[in-house]
C-alpha positions as CSV (number, residue, x, y, z in Angstrom):
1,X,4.6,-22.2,2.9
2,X,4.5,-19.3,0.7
3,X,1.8,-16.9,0.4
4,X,-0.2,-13.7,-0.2
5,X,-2.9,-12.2,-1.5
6,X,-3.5,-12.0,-5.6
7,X,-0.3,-9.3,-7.1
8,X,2.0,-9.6,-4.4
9,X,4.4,-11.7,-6.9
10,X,4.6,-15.2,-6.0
11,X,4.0,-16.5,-9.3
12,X,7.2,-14.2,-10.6
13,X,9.5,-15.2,-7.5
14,X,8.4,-19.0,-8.3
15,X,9.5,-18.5,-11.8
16,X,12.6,-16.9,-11.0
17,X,13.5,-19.2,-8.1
18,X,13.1,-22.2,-10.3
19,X,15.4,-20.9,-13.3
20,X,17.7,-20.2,-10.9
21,X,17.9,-23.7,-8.8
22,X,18.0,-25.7,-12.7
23,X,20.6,-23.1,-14.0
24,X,23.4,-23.6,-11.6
25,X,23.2,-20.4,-10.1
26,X,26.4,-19.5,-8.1
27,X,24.4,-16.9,-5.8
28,X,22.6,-20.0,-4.9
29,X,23.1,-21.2,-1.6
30,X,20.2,-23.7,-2.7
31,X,19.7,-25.8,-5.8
32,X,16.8,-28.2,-7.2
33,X,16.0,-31.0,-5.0
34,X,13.5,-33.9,-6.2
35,X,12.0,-32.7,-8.9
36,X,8.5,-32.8,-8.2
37,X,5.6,-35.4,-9.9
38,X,4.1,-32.1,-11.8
39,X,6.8,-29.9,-13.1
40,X,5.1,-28.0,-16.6
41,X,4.1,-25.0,-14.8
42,X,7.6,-24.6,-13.3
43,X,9.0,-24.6,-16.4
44,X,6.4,-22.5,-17.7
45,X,7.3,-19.7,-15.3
46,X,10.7,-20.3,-16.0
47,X,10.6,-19.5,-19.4
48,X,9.0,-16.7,-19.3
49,X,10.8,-15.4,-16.5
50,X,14.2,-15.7,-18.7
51,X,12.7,-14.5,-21.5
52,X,11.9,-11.2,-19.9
53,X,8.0,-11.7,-20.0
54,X,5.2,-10.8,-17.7
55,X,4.2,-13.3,-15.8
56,X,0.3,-13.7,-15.3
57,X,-2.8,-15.9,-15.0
58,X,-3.4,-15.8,-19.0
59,X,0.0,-16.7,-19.7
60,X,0.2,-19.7,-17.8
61,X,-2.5,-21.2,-20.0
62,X,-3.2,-23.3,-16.5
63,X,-6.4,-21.4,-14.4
64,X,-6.8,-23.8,-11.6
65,X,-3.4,-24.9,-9.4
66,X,-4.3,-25.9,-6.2
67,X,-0.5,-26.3,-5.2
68,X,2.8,-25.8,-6.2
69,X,5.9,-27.5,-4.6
70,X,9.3,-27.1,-5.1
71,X,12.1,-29.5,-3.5
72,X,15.2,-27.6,-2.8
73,X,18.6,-28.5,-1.4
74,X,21.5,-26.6,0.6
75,X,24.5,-27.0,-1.2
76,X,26.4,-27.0,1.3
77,X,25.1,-29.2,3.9
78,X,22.5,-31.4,1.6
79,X,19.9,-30.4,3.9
80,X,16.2,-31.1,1.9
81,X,13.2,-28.6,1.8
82,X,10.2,-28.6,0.4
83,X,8.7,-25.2,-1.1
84,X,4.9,-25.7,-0.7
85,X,2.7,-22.5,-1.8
86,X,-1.0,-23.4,-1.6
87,X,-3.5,-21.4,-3.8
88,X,-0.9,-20.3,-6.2
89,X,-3.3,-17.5,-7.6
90,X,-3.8,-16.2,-3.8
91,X,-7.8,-15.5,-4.2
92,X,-8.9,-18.1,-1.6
93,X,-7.1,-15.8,1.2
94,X,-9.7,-13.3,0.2
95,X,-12.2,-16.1,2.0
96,X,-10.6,-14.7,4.8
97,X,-11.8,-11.3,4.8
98,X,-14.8,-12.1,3.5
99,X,-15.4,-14.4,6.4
100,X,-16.4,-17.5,3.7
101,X,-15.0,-20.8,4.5
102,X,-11.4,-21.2,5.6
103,X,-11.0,-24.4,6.2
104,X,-8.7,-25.2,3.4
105,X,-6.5,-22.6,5.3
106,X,-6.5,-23.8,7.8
107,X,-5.1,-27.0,6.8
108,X,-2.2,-25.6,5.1
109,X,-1.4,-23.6,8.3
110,X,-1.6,-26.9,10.2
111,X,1.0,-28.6,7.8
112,X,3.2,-25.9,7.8
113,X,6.6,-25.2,9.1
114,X,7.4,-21.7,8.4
115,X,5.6,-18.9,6.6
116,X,6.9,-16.5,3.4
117,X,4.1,-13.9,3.2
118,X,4.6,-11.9,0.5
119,X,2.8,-8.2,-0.2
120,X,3.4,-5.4,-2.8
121,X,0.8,-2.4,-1.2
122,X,1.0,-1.8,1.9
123,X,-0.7,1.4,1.7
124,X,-2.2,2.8,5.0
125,X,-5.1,4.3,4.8
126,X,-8.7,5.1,7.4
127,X,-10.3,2.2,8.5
128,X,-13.9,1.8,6.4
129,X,-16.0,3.9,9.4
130,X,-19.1,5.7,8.0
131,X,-20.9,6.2,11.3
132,X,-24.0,7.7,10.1
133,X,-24.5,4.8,7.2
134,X,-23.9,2.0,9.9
135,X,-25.7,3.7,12.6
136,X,-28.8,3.5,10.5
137,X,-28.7,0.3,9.2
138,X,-28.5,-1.1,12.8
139,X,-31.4,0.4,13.7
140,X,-32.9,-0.8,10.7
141,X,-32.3,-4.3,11.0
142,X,-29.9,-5.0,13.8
143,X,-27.5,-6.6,11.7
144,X,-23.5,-6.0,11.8
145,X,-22.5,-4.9,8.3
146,X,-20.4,-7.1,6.6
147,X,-16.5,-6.1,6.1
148,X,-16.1,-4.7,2.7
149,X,-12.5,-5.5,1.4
150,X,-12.7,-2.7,-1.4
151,X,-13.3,0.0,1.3
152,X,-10.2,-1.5,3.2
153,X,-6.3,-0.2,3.2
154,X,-4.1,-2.7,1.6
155,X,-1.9,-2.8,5.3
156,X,-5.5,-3.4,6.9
157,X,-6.2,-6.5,4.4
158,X,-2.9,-7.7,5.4
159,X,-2.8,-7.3,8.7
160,X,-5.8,-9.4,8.8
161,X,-4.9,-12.1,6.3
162,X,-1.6,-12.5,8.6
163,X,-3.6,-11.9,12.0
164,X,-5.8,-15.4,10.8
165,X,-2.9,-17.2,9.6
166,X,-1.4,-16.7,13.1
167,X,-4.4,-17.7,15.1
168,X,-3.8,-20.9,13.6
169,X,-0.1,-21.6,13.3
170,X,2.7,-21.2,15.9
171,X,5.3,-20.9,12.6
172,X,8.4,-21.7,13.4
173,X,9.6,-18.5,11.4
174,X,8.4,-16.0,9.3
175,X,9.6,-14.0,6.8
176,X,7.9,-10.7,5.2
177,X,8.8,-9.9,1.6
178,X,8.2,-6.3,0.2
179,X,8.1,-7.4,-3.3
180,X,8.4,-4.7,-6.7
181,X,11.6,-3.5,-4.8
182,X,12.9,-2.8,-8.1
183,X,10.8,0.6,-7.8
184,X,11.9,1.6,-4.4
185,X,15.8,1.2,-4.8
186,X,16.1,1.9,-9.1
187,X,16.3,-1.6,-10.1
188,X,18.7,-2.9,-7.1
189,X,21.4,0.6,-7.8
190,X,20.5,2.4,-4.2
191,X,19.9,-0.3,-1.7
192,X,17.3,0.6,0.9
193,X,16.6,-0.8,4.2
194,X,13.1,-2.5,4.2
195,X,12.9,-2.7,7.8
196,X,12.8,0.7,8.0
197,X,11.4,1.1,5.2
198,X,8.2,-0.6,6.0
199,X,8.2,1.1,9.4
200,X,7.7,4.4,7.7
201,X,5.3,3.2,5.6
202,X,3.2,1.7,7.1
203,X,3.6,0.9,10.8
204,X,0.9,-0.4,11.7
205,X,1.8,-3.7,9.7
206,X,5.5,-3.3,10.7
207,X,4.2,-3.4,14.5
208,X,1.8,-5.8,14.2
209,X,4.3,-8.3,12.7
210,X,7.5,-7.1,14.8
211,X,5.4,-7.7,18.1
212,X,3.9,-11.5,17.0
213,X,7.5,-12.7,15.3
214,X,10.3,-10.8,17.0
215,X,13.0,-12.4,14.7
216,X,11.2,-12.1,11.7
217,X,13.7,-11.1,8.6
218,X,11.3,-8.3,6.6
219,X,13.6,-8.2,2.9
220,X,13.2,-6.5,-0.3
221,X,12.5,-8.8,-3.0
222,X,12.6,-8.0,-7.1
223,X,12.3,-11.2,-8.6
224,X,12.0,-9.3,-12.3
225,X,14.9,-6.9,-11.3
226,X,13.3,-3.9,-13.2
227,X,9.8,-2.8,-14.0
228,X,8.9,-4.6,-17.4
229,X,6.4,-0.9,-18.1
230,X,9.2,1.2,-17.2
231,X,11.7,2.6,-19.3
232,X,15.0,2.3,-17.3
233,X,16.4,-0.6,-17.9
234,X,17.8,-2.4,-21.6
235,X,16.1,-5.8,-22.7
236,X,19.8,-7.2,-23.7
237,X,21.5,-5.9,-20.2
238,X,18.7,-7.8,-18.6
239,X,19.2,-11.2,-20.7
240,X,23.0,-11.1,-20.1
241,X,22.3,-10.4,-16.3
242,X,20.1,-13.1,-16.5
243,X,22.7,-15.6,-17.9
244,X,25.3,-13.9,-15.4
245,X,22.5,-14.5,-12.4
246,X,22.6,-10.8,-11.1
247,X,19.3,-10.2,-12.4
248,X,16.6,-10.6,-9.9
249,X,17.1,-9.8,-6.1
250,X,17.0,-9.9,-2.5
251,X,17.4,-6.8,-0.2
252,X,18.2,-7.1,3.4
253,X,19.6,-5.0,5.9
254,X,23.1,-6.1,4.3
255,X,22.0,-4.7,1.3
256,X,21.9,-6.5,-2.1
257,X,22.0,-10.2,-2.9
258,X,21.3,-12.3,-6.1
259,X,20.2,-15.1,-4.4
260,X,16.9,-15.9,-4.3
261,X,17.0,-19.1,-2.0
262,X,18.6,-17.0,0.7
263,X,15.2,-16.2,2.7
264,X,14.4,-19.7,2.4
265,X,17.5,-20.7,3.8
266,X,16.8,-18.2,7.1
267,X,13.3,-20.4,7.1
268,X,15.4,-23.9,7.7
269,X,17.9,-22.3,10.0
């Protein structure tokens, strides 16, 4: 199962997973499977994705997906996967903080294997603790306040979104994906650790997932390859290294890899 709150790039890594798996890449230790019943918004992403266009919830032309799947194979070994990612838009994880009904979550953690979380900010930041405001409004009514997301560090939201997600599924394994790593490393040219990375960070969410999943793999994922807004990288370079498959990319603590099925693979091992 793959998922994570709204911006933490699933909808991009979808696209550029699934141009990948149709177009024969040699990086690939996976390719297509099955095609799935429902295949327009793959292809969708796809496009887009080799064009060199932002991916987002307008330009999908599609605002309700309550599930994406994607069939994949090893090459190698002809061992079959399927690539579920529930809530494609990741807004119904918000239910979790905002202590709404879950219970859709918690049937995709029940018929899950293995978890891809995937977050962009993992800013740390003060827990939301304004005594004095609090103090009074429990003597005023005697009510808890509720948890405000917007007053929240992004490591906190995660942490949480995770902590639930774990309370309900033993996964089998887990892997964290720091995603825009395009920005941290200059478009894949310095390689940087993202273990260690993320334990500088923001350790809190490091700890907290090292200490629940030992043997979790924490990578470095650009599935644009470059920062669309920026202005260091060349629109051609980036078509030819799309044709080429060096485009988007995975960071470990090997360093750089073009092949976007190769966390999945860890998931199966």
């Amino acid at each position: 199962m793959i998922a994570g709150l709204p911006s933490s790039g699933k909808s991009t890594y979808i696209g550029a997973l699934w141009y990948n798996l149709c177009n024969s890449n040699d990086n690939m230790l996976m390719c297509a499977g099955e095609l799935p019943a429902n295949i327009e918004l793959l292809e969708k992403l796809g496009d887009l994705w080799q064009k060199v266009q932002k991916i987002e919830r307008s330009s999908t032309e599609q605002n309700i997906v309550d599930n994406v799947l994607i069939n994949l194979k090893v090459k190698n070994t002809e061992q079959e996967v399927s690539l579920s990612v529930p809530d494609f838009w990741g807004e119904k994880f918000y239910n979790i903080i905002d202590q709404n009904n879950t219970d859709e979550i918690v049937a995709w953690c029940k018929d899950a294997d293995s978890l891809f979380y995937m977050v962009y900010d993992v800013t740390t930041g003060l827990f939301y603790d304004d005594g004095d405001k609090i103090e009074k409004t429990l003597e005023g009514n005697k009510d808890v306040p509720s948890i405000d997301a917007k007053m929240m560090s992004p490591a906190a939201i995660n942490i949480m979104v995770l902590k639930y997600l774990f309370s309900h599924r033993k996964f089998r394994r887990l892997v964290l994906a720091l995603t825009r790593w395009d920005n941290v490393t200059d478009n894949g040219k310095n390689p940087v650790n993202p273990e260690e990375w993320l334990k500088r960070t923001s350790p809190a969410l490091y700890n907290f997932v090292r200490h629940n999943y030992p043997d979790v793999l924490i990578i470095g994922l650009s599935a644009q390859g470059c920062d669309y807004e920026k202005d260091n990288w060349d629109r051609d370079d980036f078509l030819d290294k799309t044709e080429k498959g060096v485009r988007a990319f995975v960071n470990d603590t090997n360093g750089i890899s073009y092949d976007l099925s190769m966390p999945l693979n860890y998931l199966i091992q």
